[in-house]
C-alpha positions in Angstrom: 143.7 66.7 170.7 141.6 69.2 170.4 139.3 70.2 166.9 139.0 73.7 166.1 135.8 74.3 167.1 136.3 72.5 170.4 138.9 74.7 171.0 136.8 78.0 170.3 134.5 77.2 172.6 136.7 76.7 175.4 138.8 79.6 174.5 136.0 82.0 174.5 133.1 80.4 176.8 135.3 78.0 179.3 133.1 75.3 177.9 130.1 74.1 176.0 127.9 74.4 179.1 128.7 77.5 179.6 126.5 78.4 176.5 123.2 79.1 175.5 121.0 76.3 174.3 120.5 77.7 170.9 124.0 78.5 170.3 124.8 74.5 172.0 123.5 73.3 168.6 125.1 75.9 166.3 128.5 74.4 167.9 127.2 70.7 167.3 126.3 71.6 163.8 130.1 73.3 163.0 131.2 70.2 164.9 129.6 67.9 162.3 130.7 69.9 159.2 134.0 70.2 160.6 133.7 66.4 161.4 133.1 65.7 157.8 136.0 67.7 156.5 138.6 65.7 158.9 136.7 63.0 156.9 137.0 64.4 153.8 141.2 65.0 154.4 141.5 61.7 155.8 140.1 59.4 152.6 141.9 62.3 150.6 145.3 61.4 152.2 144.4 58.0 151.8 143.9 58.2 148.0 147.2 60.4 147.6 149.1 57.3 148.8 147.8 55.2 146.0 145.8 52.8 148.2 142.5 51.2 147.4 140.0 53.0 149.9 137.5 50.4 148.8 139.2 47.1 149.6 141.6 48.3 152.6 140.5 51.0 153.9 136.9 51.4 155.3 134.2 53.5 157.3 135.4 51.5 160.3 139.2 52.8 159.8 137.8 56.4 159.6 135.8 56.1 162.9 138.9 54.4 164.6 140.7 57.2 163.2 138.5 60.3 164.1 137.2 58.7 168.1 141.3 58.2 168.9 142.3 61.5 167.7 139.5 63.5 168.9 137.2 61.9 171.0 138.0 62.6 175.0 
């Protein structure tokens, strides 16, 4: 699965080597931010189910979570 950004890039540039060096790290920065919002939703959804992020769910989950979805 594809993020967002991942997707603009290859929809408008074929790729992320395809583009300048400058604008390389503006896509790495909006892939952070938009990183930390999949982040953000995930504990979010976590909390709207009434469990206990602190005891059951932790930074490991998240990062098992996010390299499955969206890592290649």
């Amino acid at each position: 699965m594809k993020t967002a950004v991942e997707w603009l890039v290859d929809e408008h540039f074929g790729g992320i080597e395809n583009c300048t060096l400058d604008f390389k790290n503006k896509i790495n920065q909006a892939k952070e931010m938009e990183r930390e919002q999949i982040e953000d939703a995930f504990y979010h959804g976590v909390e709207l189910t009434k469990i206990r992020v602190e005891s059951i769910i932790d930074e490991a989950d998240f990062e098992y979570y996010y390299n499955d979805t969206f890592e290649q």
